[in-house]
The first five atom37 places (N, CA, C, CB, O) and aatype in JSON, in Angstrom:
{
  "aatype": [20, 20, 20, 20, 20, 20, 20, 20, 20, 20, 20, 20, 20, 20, 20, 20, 20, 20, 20, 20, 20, 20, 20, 20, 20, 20, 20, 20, 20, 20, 20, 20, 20, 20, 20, 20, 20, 20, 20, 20, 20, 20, 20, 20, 20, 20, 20, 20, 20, 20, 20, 20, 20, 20, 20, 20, 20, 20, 20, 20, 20, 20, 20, 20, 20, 20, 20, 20, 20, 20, 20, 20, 20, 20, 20, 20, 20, 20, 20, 20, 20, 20, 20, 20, 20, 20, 20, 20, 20, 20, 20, 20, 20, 20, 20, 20, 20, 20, 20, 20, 20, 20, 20, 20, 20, 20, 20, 20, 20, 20, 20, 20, 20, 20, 20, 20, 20],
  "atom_mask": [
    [1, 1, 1, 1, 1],
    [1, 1, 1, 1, 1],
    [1, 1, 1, 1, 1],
    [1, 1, 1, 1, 1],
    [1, 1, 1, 1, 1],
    [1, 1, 1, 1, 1],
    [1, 1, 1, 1, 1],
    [1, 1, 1, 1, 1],
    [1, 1, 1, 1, 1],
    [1, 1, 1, 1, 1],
    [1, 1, 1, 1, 1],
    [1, 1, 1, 1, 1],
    [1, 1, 1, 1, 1],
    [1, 1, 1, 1, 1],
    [1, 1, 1, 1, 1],
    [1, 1, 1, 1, 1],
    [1, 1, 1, 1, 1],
    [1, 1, 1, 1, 1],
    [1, 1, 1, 1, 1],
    [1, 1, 1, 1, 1],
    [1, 1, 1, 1, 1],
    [1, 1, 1, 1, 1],
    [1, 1, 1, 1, 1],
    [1, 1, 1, 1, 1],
    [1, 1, 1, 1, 1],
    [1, 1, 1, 1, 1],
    [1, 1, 1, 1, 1],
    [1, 1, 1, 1, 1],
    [1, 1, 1, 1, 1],
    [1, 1, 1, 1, 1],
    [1, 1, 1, 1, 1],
    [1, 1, 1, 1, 1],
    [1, 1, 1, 1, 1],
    [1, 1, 1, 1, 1],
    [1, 1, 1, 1, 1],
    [1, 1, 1, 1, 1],
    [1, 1, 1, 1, 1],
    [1, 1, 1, 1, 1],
    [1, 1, 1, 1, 1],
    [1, 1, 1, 1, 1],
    [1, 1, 1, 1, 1],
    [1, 1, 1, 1, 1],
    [1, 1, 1, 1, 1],
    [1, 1, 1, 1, 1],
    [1, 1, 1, 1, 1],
    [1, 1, 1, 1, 1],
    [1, 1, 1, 1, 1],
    [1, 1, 1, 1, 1],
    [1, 1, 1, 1, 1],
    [1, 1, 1, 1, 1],
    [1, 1, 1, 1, 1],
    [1, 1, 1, 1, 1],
    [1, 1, 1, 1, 1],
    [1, 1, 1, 1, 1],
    [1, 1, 1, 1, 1],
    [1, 1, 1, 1, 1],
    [1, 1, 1, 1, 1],
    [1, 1, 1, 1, 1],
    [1, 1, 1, 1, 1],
    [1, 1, 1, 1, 1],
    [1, 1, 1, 1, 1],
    [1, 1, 1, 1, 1],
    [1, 1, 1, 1, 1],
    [1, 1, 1, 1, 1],
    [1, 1, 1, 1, 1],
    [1, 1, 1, 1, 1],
    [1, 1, 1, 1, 1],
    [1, 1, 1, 1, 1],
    [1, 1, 1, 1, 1],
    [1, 1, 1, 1, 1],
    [1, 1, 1, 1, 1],
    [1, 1, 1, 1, 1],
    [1, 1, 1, 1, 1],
    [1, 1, 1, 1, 1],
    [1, 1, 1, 1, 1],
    [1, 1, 1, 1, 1],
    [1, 1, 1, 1, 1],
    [1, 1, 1, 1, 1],
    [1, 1, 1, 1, 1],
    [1, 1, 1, 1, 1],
    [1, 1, 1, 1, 1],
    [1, 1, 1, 1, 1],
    [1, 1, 1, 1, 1],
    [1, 1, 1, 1, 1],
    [1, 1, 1, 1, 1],
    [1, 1, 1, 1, 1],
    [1, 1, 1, 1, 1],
    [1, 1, 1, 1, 1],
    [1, 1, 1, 1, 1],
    [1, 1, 1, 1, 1],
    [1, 1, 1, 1, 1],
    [1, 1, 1, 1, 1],
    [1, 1, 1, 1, 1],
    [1, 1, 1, 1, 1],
    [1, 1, 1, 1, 1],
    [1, 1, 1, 1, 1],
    [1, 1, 1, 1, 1],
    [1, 1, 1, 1, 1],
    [1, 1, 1, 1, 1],
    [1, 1, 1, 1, 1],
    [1, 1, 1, 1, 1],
    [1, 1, 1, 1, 1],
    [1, 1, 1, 1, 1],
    [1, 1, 1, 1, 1],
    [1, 1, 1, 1, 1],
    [1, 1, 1, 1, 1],
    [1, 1, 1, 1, 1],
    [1, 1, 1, 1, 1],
    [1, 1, 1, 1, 1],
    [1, 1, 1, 1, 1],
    [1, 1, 1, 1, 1],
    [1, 1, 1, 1, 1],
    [1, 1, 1, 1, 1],
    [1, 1, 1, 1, 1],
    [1, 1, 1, 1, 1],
    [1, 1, 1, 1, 1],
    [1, 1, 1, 1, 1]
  ],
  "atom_positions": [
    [[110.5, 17.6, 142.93], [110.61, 18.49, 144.02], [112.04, 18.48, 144.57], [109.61, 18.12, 145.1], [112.65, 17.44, 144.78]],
    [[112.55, 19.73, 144.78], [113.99, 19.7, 145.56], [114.0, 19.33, 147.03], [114.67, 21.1, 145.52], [113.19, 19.78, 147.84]],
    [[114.94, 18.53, 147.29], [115.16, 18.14, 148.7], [116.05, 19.03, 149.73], [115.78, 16.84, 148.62], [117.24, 19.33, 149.7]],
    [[115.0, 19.34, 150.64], [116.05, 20.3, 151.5], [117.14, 19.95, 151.83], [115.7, 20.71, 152.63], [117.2, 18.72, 151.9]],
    [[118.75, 20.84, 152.29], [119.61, 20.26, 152.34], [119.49, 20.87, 153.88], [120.7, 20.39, 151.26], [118.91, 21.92, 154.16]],
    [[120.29, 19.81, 155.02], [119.93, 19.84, 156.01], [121.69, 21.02, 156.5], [119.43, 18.11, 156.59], [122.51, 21.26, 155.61]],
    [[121.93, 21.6, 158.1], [122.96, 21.66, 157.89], [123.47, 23.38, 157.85], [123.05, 20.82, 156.76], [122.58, 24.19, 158.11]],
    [[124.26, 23.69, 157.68], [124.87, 25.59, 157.56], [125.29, 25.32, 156.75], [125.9, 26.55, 158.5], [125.64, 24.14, 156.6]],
    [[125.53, 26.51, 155.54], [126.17, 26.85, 154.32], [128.05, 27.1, 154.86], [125.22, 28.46, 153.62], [128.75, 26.81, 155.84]],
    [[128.14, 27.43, 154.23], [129.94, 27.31, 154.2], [130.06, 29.01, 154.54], [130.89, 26.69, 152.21], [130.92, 29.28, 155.38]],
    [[129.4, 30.02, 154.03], [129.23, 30.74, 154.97], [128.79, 31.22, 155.66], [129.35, 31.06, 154.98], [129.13, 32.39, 155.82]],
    [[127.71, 30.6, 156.54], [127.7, 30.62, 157.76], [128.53, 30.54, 158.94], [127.17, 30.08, 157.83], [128.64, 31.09, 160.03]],
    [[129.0, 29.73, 158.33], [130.21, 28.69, 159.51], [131.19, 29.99, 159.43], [131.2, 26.68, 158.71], [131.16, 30.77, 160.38]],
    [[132.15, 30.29, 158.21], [132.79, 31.58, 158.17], [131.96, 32.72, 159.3], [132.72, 32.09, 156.48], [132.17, 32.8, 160.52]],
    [[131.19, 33.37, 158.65], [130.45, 34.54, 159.75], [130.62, 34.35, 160.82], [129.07, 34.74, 159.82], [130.75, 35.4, 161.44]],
    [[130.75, 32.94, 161.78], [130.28, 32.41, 162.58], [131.52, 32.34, 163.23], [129.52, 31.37, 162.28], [131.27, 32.51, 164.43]],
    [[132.51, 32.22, 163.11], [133.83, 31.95, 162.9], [134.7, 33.47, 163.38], [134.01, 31.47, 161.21], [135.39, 33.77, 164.36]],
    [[134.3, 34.11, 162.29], [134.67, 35.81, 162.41], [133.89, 36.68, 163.78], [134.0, 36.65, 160.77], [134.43, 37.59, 164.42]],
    [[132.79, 36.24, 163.95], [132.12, 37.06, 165.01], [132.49, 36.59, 166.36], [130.6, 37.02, 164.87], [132.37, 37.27, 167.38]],
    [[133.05, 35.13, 166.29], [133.86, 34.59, 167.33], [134.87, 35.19, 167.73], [134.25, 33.53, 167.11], [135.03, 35.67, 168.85]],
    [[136.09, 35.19, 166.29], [137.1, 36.12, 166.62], [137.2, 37.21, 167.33], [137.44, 36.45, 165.84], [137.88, 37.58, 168.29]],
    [[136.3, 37.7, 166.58], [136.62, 39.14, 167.23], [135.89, 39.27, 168.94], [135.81, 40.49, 166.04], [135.99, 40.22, 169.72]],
    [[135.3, 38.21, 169.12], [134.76, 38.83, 170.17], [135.97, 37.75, 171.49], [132.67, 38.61, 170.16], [135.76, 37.86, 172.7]],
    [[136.87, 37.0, 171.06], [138.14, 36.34, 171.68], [138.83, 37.66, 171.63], [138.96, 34.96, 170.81], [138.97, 38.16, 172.75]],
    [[139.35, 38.44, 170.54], [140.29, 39.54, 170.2], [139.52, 40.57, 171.46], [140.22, 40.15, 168.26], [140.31, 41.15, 172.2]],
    [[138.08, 40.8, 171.69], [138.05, 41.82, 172.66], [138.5, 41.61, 174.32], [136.69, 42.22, 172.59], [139.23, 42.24, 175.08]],
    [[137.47, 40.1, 174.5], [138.12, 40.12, 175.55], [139.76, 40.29, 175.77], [137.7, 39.11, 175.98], [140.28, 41.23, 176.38]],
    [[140.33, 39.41, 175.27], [142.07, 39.27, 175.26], [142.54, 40.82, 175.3], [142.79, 38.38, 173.63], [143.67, 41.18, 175.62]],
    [[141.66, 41.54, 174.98], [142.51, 43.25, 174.65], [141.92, 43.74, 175.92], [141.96, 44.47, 172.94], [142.63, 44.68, 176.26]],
    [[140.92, 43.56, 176.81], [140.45, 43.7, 177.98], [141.14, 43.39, 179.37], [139.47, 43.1, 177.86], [141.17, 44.02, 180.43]],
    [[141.68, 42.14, 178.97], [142.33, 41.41, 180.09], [143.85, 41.83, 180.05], [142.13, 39.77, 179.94], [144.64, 41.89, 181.0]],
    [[144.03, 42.07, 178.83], [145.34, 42.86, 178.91], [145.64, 44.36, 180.06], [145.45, 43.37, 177.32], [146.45, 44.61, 180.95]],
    [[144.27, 45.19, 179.3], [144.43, 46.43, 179.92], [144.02, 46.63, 181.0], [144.03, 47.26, 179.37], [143.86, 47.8, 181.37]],
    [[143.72, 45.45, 181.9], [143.67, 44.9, 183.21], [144.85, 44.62, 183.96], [143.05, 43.83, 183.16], [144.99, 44.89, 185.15]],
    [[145.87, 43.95, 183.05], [146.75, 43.57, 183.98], [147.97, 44.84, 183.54], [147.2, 41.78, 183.83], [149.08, 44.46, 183.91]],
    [[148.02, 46.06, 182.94], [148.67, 47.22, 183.01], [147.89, 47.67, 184.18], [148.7, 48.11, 181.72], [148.42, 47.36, 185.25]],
    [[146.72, 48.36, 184.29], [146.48, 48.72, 185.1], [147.02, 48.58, 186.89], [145.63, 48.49, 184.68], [147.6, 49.23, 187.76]],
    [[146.18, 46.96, 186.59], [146.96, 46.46, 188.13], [148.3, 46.7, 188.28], [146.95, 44.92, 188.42], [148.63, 47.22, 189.35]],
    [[149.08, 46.48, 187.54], [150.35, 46.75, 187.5], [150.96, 48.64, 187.77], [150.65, 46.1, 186.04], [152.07, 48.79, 188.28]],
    [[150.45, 49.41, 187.53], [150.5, 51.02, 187.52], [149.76, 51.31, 189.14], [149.42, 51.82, 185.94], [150.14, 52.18, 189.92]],
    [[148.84, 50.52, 189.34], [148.46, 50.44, 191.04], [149.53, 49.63, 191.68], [146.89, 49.63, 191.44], [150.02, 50.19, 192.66]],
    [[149.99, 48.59, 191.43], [150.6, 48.29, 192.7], [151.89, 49.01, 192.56], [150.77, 46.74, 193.03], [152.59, 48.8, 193.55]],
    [[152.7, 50.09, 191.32], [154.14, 50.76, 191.51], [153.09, 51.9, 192.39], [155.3, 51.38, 189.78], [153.87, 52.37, 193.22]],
    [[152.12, 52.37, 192.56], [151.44, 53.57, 193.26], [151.59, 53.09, 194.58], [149.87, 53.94, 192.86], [152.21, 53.69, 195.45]],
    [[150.98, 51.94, 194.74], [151.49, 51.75, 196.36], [152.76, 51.27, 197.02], [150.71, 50.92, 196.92], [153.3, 51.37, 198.13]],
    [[153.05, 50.57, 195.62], [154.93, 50.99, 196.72], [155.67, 52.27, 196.71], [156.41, 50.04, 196.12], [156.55, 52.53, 197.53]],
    [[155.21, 53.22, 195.57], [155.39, 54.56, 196.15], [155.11, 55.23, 197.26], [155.0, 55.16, 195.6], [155.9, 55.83, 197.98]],
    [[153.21, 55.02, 197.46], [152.9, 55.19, 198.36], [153.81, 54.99, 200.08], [151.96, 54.6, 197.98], [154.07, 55.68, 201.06]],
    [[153.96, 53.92, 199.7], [154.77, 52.83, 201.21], [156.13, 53.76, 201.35], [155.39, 50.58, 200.7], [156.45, 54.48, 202.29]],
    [[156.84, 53.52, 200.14], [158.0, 54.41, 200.43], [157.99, 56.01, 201.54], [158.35, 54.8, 198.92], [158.7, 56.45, 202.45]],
    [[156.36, 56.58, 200.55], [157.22, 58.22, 200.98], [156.78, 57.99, 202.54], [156.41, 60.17, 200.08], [157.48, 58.54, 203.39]],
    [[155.66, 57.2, 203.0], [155.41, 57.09, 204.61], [156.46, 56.92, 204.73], [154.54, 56.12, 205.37], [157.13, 57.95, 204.8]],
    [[157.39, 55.35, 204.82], [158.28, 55.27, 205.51], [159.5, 56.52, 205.56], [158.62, 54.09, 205.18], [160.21, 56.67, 206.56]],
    [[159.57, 57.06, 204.78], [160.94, 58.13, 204.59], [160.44, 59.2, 205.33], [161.4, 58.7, 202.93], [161.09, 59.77, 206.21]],
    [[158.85, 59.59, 204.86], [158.39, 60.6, 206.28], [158.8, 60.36, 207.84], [156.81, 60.54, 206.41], [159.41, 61.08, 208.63]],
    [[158.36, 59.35, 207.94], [158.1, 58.6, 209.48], [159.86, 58.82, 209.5], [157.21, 56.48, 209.62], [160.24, 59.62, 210.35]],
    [[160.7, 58.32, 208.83], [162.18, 57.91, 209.25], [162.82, 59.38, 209.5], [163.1, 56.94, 207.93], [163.84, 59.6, 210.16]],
    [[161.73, 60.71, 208.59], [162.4, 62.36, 208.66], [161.98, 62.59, 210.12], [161.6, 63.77, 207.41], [162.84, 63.11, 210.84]],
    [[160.87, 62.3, 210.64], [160.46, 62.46, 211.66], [160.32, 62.16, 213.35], [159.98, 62.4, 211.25], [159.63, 62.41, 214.33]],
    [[161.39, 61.53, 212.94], [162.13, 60.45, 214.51], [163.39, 60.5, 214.41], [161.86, 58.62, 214.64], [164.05, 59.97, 215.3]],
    [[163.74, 60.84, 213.82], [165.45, 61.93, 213.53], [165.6, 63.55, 214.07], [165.71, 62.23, 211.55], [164.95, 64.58, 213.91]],
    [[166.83, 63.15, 214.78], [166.94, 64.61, 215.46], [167.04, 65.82, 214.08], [168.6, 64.66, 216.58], [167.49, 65.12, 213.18]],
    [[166.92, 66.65, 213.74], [167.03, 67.79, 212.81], [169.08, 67.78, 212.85], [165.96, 69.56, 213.63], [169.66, 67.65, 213.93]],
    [[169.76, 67.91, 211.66], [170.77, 68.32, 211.51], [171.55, 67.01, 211.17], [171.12, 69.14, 212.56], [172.76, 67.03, 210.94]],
    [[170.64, 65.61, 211.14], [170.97, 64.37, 211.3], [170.66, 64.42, 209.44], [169.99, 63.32, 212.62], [169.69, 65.01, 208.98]],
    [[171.57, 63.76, 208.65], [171.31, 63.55, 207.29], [170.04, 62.78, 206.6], [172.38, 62.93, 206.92], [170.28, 61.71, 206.05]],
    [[168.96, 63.18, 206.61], [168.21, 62.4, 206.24], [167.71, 62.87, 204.8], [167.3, 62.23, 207.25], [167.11, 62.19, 203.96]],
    [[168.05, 64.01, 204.73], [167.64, 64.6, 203.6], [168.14, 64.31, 202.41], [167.74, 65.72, 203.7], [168.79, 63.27, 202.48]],
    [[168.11, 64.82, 201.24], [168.67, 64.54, 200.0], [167.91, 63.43, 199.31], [170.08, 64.22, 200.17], [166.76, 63.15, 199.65]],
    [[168.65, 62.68, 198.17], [167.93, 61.88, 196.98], [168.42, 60.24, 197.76], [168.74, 62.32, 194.97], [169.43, 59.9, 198.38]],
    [[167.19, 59.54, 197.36], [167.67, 58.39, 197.15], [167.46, 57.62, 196.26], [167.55, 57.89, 197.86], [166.45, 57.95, 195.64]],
    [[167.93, 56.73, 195.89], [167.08, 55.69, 194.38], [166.87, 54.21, 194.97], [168.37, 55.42, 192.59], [167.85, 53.5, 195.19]],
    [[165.46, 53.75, 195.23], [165.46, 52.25, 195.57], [164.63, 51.95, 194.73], [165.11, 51.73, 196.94], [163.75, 52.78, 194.47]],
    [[164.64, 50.89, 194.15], [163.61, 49.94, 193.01], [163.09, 50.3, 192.45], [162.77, 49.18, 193.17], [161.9, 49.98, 192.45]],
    [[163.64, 51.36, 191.46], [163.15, 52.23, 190.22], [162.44, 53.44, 190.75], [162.12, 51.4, 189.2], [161.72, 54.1, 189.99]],
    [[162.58, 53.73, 191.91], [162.03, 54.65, 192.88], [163.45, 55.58, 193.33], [161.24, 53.72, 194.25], [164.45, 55.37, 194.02]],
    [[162.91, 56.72, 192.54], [163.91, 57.89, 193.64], [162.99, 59.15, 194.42], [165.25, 58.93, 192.47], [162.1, 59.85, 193.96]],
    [[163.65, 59.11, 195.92], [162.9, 59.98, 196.66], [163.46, 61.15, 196.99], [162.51, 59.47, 197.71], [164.65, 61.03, 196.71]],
    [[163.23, 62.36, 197.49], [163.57, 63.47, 197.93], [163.07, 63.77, 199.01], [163.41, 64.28, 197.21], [161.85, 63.63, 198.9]],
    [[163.38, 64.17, 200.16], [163.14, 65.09, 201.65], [163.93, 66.06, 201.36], [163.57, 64.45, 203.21], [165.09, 66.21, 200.99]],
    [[162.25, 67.26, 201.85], [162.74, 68.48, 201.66], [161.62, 68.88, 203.64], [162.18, 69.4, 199.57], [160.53, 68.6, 204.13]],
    [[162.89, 69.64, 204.02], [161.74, 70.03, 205.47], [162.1, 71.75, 205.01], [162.46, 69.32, 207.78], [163.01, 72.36, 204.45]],
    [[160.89, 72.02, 205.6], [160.37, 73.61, 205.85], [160.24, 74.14, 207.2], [158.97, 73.85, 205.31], [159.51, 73.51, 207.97]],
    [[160.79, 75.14, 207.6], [160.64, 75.24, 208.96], [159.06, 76.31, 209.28], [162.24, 75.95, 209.54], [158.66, 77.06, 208.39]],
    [[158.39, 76.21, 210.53], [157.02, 76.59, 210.13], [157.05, 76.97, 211.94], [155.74, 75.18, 209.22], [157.58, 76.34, 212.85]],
    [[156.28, 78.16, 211.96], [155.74, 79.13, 213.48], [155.6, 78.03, 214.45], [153.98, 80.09, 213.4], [155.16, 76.93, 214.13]],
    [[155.94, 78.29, 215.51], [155.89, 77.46, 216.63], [156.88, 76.59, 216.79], [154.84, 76.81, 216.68], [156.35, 75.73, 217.5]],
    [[158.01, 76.24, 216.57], [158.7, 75.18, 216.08], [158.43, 73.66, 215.49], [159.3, 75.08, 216.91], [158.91, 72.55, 215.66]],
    [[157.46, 74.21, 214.76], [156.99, 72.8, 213.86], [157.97, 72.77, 212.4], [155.01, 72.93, 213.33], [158.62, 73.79, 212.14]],
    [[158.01, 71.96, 211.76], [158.43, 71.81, 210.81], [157.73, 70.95, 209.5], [159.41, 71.48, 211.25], [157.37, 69.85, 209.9]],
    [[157.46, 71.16, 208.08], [156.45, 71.18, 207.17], [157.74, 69.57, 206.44], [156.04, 73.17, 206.13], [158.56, 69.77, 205.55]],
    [[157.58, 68.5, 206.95], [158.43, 67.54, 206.01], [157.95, 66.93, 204.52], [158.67, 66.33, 206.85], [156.81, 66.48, 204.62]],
    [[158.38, 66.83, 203.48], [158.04, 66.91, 202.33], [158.41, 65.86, 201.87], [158.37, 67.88, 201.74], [159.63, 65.89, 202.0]],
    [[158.01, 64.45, 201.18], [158.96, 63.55, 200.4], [158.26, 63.34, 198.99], [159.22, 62.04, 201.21], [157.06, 63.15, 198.79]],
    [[158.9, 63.38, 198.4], [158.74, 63.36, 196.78], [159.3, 62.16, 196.1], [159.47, 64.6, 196.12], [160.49, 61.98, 195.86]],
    [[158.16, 61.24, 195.78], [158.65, 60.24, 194.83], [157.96, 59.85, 193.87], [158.96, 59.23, 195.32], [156.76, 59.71, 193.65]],
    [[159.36, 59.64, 193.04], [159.02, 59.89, 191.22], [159.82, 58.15, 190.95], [160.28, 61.88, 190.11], [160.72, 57.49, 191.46]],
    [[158.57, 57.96, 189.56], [159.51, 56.66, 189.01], [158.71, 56.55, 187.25], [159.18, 54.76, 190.33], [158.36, 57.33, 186.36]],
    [[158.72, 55.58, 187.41], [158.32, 55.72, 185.59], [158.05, 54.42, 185.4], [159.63, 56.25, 184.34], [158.74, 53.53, 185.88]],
    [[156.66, 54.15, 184.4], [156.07, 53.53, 184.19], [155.21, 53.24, 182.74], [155.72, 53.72, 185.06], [154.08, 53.6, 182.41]],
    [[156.26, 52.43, 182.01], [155.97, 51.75, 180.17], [156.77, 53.26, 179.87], [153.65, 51.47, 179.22], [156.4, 53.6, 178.75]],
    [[157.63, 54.2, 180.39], [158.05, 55.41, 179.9], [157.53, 56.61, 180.09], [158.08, 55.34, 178.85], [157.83, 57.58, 179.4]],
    [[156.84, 56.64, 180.91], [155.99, 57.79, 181.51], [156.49, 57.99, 182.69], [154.51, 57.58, 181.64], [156.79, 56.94, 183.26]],
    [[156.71, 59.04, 183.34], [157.62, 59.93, 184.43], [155.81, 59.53, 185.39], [158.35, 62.3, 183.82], [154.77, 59.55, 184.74]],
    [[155.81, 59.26, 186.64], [154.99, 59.44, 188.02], [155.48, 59.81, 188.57], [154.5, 58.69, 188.75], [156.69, 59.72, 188.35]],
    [[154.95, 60.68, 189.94], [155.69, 60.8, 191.08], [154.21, 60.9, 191.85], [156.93, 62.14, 191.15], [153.09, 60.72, 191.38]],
    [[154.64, 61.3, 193.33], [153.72, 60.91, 194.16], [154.63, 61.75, 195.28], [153.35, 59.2, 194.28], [155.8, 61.47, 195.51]],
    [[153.89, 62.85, 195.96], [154.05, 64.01, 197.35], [153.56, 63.51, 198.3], [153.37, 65.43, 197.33], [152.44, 63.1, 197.99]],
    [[153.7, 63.39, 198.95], [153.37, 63.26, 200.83], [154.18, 64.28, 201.97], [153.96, 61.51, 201.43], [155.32, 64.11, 202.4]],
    [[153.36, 65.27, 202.26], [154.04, 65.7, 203.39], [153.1, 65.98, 204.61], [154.81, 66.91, 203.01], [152.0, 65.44, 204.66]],
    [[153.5, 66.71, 205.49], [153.18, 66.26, 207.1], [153.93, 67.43, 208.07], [153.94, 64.49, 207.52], [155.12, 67.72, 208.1]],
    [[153.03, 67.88, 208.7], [153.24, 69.0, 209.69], [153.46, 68.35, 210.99], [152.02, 70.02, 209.78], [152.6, 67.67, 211.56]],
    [[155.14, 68.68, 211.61], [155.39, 67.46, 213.27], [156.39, 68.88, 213.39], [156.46, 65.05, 213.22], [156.82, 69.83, 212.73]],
    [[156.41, 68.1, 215.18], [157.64, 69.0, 216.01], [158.66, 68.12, 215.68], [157.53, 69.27, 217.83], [158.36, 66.94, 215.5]],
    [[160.02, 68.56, 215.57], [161.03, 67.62, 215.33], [161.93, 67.43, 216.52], [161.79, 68.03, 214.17], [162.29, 68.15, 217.45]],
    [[162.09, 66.52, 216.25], [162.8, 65.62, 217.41], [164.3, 66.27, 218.15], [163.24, 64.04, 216.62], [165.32, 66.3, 217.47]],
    [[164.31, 66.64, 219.2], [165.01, 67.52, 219.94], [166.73, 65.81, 220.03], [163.7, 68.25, 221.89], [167.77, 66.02, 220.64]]
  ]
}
């Protein structure tokens, strides 16, 4: 009579081995496209932060005072553009663009105020 052999075959252990891999290879490709992500959110909110502050800074400035034009801070360039609008309100506009793994973003914020006499 043959004696059972106790134990996994040689490939088992292989199979066993491979189905491991790949399932290390998914997560690791998961956690990656986790930390791009996070990364593409937090350049959104320092965009974000920027165009408030450059709004807020168009908007507590007397009109005729330079606030307008381009600026470039930390891979971030912004634009103020104001529109003049019925009643003496004015339509302030800031536009910021930056780029991210090589891809062009930008991000608009504008805001309807009386301007500062």
């Amino acid at each position: 009579m043959p004696r059972k052999r106790a134990g996994f075959s040689m490939i088992e252990v292989l199979m066993a081995l491979v189905v491991l891999s790949v399932g290390i290879l998914g997560v690791m490709e998961a956690f990656s496209l986790s930390l791009r992500v996070t990364g593409d959110t937090e350049r959104l909110e320092e965009a974000v932060g920027l165009a408030r502050r450059r709004l807020e800074e168009v908007m507590v400035t007397p009109l005729g005072t330079p606030v307008l034009g381009r600026r470039t801070s930390g891979g971030f360039e912004s634009t103020v553009e104001l529109a003049p609008m019925p009643h003496g309100l004015v339509r302030g506009s800031v536009l910021i663009r930056w780029s991210v793994r090589g891809k062009a973003r930008q991000f608009r914020l504008s805001q309807v105020f009386r301007p500062v006499e």
